[in-house]
C-alpha positions as CSV (number, residue, x, y, z in Angstrom):
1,X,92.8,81.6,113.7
2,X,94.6,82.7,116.8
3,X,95.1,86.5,117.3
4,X,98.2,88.1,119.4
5,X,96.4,91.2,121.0
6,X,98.3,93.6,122.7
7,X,96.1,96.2,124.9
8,X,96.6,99.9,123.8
9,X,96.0,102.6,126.7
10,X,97.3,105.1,124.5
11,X,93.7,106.7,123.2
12,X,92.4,107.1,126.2
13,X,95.2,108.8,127.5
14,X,94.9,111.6,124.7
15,X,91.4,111.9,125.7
16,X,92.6,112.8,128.9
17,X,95.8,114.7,128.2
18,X,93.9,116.6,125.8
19,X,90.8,117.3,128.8
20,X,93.8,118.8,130.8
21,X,95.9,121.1,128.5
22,X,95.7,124.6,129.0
23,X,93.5,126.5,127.0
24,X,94.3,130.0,127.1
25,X,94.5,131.1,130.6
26,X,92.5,128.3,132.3
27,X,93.4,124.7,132.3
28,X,90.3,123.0,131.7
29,X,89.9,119.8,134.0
30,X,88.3,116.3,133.0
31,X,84.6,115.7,134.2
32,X,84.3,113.2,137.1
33,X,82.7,110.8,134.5
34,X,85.4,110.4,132.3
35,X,87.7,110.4,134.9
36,X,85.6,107.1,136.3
37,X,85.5,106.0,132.5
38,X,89.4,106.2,132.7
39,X,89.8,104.2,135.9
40,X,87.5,101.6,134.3
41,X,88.9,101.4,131.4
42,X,93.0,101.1,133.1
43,X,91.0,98.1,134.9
44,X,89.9,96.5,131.9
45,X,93.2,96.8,129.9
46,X,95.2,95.7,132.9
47,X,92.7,92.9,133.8
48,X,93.2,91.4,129.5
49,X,97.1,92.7,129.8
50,X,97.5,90.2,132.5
51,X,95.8,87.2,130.9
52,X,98.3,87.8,128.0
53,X,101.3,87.8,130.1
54,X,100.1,84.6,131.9
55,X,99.5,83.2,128.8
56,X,103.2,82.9,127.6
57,X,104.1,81.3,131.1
58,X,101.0,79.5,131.9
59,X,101.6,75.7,131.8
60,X,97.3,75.3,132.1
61,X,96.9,77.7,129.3
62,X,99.5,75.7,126.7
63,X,98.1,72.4,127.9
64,X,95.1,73.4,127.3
65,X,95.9,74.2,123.5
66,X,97.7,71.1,123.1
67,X,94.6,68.9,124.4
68,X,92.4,71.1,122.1
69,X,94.6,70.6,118.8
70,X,95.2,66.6,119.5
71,X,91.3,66.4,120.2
72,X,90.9,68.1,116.6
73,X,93.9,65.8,115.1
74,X,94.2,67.4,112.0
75,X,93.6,71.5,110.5
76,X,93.5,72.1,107.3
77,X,95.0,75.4,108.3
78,X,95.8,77.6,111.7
79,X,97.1,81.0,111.0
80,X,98.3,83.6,113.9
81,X,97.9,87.0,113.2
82,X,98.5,90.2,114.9
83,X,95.6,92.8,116.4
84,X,95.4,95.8,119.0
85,X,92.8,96.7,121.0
86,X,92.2,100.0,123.0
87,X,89.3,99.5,124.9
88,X,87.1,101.9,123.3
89,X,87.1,101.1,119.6
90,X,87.5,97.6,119.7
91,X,90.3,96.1,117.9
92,X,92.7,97.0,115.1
93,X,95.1,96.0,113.3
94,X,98.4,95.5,114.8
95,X,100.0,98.4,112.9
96,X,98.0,100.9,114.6
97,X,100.1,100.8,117.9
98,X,102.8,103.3,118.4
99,X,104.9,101.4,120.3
100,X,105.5,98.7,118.3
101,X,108.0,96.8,120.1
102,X,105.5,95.5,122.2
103,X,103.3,94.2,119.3
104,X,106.5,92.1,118.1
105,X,107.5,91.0,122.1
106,X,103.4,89.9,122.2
107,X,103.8,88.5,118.7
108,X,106.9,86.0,119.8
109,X,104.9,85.1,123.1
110,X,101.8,83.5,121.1
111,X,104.3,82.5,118.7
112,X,106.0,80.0,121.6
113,X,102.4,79.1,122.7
114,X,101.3,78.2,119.8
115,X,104.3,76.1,118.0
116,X,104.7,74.3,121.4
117,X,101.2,73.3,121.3
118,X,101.9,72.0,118.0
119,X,104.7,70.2,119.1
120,X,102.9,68.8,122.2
121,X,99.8,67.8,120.1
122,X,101.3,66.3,116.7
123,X,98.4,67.8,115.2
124,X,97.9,67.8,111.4
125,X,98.4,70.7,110.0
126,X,98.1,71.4,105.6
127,X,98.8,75.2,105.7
128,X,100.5,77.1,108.7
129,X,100.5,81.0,108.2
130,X,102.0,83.5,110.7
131,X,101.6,86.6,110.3
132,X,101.1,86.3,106.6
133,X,98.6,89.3,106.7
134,X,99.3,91.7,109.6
135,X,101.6,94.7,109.1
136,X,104.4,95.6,111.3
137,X,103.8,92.4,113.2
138,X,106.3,89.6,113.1
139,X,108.1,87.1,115.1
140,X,111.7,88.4,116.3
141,X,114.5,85.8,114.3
142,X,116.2,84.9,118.0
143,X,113.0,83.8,119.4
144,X,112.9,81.3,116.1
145,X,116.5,80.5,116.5
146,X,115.3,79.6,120.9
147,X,112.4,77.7,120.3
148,X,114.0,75.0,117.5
149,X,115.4,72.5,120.2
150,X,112.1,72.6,121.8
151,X,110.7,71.5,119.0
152,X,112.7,68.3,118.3
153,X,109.8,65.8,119.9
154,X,108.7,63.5,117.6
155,X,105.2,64.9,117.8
156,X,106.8,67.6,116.4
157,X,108.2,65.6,113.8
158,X,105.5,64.4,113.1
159,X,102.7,67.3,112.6
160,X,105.7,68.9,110.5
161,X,105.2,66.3,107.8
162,X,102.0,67.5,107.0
163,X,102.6,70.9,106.4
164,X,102.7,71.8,103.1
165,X,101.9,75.5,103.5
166,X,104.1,77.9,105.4
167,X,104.1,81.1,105.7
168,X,106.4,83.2,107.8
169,X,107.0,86.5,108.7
170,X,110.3,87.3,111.0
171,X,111.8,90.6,111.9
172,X,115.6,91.8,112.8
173,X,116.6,92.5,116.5
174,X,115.5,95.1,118.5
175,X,116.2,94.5,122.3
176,X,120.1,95.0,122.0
177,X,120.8,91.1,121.7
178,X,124.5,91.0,121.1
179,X,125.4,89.1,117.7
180,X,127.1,85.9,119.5
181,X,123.9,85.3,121.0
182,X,121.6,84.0,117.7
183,X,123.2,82.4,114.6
184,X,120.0,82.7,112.2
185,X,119.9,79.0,111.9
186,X,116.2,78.9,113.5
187,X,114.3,78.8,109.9
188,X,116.3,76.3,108.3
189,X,115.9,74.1,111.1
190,X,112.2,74.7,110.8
191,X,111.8,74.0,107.0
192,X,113.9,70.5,107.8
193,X,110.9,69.4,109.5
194,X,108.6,70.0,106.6
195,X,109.7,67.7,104.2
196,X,106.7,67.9,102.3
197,X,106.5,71.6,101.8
198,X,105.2,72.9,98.8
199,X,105.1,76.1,99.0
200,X,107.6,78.5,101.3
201,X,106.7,82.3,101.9
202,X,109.4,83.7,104.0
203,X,109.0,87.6,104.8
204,X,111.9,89.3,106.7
205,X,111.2,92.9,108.4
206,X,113.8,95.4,108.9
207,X,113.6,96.7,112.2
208,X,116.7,99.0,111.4
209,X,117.1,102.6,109.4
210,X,119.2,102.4,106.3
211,X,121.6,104.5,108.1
212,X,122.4,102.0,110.6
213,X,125.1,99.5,108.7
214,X,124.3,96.6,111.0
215,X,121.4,95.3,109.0
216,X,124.2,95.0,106.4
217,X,127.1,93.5,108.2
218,X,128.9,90.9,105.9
219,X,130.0,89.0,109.7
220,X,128.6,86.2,111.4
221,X,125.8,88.4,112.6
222,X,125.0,89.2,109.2
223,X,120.7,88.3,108.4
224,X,122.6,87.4,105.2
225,X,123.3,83.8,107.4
226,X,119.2,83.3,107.4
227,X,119.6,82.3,103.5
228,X,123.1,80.5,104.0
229,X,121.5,78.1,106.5
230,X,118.4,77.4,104.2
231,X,121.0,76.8,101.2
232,X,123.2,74.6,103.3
233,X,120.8,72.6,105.2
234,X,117.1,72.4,103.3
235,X,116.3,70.3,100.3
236,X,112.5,70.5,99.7
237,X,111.9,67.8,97.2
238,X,108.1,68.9,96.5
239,X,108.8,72.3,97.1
240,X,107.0,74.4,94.1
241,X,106.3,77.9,95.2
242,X,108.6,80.3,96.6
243,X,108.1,83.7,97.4
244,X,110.8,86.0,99.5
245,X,110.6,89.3,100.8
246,X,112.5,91.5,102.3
247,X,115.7,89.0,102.7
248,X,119.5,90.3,102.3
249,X,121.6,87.2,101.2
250,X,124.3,86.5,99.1
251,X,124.4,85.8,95.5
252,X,126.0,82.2,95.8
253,X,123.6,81.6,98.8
254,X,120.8,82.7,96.7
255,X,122.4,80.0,93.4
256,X,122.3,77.5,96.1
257,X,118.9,77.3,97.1
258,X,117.7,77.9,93.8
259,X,120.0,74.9,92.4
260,X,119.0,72.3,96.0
261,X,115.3,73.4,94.6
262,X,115.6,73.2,90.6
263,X,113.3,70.5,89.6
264,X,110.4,71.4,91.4
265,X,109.8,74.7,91.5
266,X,107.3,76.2,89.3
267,X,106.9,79.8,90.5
268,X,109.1,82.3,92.1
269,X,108.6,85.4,93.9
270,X,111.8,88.1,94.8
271,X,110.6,91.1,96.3
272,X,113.1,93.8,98.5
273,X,115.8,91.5,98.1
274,X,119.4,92.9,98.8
275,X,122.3,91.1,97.8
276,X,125.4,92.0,99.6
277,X,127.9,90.8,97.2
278,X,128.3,90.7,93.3
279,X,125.3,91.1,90.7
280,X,122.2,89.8,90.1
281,X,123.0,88.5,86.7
282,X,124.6,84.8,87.9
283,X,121.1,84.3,89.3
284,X,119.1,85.5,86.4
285,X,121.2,83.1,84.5
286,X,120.3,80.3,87.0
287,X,116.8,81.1,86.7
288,X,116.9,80.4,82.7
289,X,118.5,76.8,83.0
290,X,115.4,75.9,85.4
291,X,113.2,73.4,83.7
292,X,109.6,73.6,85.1
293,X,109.6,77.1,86.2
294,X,106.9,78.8,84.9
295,X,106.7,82.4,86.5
296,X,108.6,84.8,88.0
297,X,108.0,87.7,89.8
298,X,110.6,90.3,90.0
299,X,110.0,93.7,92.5
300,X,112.4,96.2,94.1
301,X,115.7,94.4,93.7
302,X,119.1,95.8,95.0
303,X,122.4,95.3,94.3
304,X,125.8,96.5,95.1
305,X,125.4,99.3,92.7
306,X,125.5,101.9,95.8
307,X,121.6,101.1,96.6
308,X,120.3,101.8,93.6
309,X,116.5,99.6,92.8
310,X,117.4,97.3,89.9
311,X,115.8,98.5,86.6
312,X,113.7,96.2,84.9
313,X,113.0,97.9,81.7
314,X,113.3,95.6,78.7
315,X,116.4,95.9,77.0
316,X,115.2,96.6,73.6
317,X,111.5,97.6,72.8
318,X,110.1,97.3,69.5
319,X,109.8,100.4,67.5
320,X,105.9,100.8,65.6
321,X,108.1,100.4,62.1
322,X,110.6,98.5,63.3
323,X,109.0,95.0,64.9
324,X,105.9,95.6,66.9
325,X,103.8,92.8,65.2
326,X,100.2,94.1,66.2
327,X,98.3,96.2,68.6
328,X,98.5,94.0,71.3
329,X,101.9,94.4,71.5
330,X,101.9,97.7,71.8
331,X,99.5,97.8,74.3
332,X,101.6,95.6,76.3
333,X,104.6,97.7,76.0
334,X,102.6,100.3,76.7
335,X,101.0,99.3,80.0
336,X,104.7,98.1,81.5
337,X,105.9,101.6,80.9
338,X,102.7,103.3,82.5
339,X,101.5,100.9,85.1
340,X,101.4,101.1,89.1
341,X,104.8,99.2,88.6
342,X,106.8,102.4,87.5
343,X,107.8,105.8,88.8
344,X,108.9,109.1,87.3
345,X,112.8,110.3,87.2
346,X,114.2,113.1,86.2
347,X,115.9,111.3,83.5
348,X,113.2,108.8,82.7
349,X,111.3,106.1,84.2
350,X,112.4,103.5,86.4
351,X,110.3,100.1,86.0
352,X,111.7,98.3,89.9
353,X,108.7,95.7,89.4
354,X,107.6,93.2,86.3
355,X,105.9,89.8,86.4
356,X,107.2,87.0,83.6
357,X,106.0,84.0,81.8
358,X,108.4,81.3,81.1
359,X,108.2,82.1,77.6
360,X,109.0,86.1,78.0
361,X,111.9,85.2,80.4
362,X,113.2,82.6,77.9
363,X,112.9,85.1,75.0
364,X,114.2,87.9,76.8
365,X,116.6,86.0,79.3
366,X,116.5,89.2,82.0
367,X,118.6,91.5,80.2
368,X,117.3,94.8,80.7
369,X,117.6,98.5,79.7
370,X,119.9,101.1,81.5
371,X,118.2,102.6,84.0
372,X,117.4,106.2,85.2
373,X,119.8,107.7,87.7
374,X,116.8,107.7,89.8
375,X,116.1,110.9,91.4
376,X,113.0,110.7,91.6
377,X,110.5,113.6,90.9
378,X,108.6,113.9,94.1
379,X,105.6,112.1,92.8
380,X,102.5,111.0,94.6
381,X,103.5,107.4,92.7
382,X,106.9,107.1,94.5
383,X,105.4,108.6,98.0
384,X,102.7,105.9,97.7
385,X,105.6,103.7,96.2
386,X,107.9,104.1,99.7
387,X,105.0,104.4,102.5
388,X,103.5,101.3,101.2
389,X,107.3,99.3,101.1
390,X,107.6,101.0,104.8
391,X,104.6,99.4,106.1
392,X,105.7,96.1,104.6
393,X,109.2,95.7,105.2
394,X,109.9,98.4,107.6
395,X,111.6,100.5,109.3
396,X,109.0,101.4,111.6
């Protein structure tokens, strides 16, 4: 595993802030210990903060990587993730630091380190993960969309045949960039150098507030343009699992990719998606006419239906006279209504996630109830329900 730590002064800093603030008429001052602890301390965060700048410039440092990976040949699997450390506690996990800017900036440096290594080394890799586990941690899209003709060696080319794992975790802009200056294209070029990918986990974080319309722009600088590339440009011919989170796209863009990957693909995952054009029935309609998929997995969908979380009630549920065939069906009915997957309204309940079998989705074919108007009752289910898609999928 390789870790992209960022150093956190911050804690001490309260220690000391809090040493100095007035308390009642006397401002009480920090011992001459801690203040020595304090100077130590700024040396040792500035001493590690230095090594991690050097690191993303270094020429010895990346060499060094790249010796060590072609010395190894082959991985079964390297994962970057994301970690703080304050000096004091030791580290933690990369959603901890308040200024989270600089865990993404640190995030995209080891991210060029380590991909460039890669590339140097034409290492071997089965299963490439990064940041597939750290929260609020993620690699900015225009430092994927910079590297990619870096990456065009052909030991590149070749340690991206053997990948048939990746997962990825990108975020939207945050230094100002001006549109004109990335077109998206970075992870479609990436998945054209794993042609034998099997299974694609792609994880988009929002680095925007809802109120800000960029996010949403239908223009060129549209994230929208991430899915169009990969529809465009990828065919995957092993590709079997997908799962995608946090993506806005378009529903033909969507059709596309689904219809470049229907043979092979056996299970799909759509969580936080936003289309930002048309319904989401075309695609559910898609999904039916694939023949080997066997599960889907369906979880806080929007639509152009002014924001609103698709519902995924069933359409029509059995009444106990009417069609329920034994108590297993109720219970099953019963638990899709109740479970962790549901919160209250004030007109009813809104089901926004629900797992299915080929045979439920086939029977069924995603036609669903009318859902709630969904004004939610202030639950501790829909608090939990919103900080957990915050710390997922942002904003921070």
């Amino acid at each position: 595993m390789v870790m992209a730590v960022v150093c956190d002064g911050s804690k001490w800093e309260q220690i000391l802030s809090a040493k100095e603030q007035e308390t009642g008429s006397r401002q009480q001052k920090a011992t001459e210990d801690e203040l020595i602890k304090a100077r130590e301390l700024n040396v040792k965060l500035f001493s590690v903060a230095r090594k991690q700048l050097q690191m993303s410039n270094d020429e010895t440092d990346l060499s060094l990587l790249a010796a060590a990976l072609r010395r190894l040949q082959s991985l079964p699997m390297l994962q970057i993730e994301g970690a703080v450390y304050d000096g004091t506690t030791g580290y933690r996990a990369a959603s901890k630091m308040q200024k989270w800017q600089i865990v993404f900036l640190r995030a995209s440096q080891v991210y060029r380190t380590v991909m460039l290594a890669i590339a140097r080394s034409g290492v071997a890799i089965g299963k490439l993960h990064i940041y597939k586990t750290s929260r609020r941690c993620s690699v900015p899209i225009w430092e994927i969309d910079g590297l990619m003709p870096m990456l065009n060696g052909r030991n590149s080319i070749n340690a991206g045949k053997g990948i048939k794992t990746l997962s990825l975790s990108c975020s939207t802009d945050f230094e100002g960039l001006s549109y004109e200056q990335v077109n998206h294209v970075g992870v479609a070029r990436l998945l054209q150098q794993l042609p034998h990918l099997e299974t694609l986990e792609l994880h988009l974080y929002n680095t925007y507030h809802r109120s800000d319309n960029t996010y949403h722009r239908s223009d060129e600088g549209d994230y929208a343009k991430i899915l169009t590339h990969i529809a465009q440009m990828v065919r995957l011919p092993a590709l079997r699992h997908v799962s995608l989170g946090g993506v806005s796209c378009k529903q033909c863009d969507l059709i596309g990719f689904l219809k470049a990957h229907q043979t092979p693909l056996q299970t799909l995952s759509l969580r936080q998606i936003t289309l930002v054009d048309r319904g989401w029935p075309r695609i559910f309609e898609q999904l039916c006419t694939m023949p080997n998929l066997q599960n889907v997995k369906l979880d806080t969908l929007y639509g152009t239906d002014n924001g609103k979380t698709l519902h995924l009630g069933p359409k029509s549920r059995p009444s106990r006279r009417g069609g329920l065939r034994n108590a297993q069906d109720e219970s099953y009915w019963e638990g899709l209504e109740s479970g962790s997957q549901c919160v209250p309204c004030l007109d009813g309940t809104l089901m926004f996630a629900r797992k299915f079998t080929r045979d439920e989705f086939l029977r069924e074919r995603f036609q669903f109830a009318k859902g709630p108007q969904q004004r939610t009752m202030g639950s501790a289910a829909a608090y939990r329900r919103h900080q957990n898609r915050r710390r997922e999928f942002g904003p921070p």
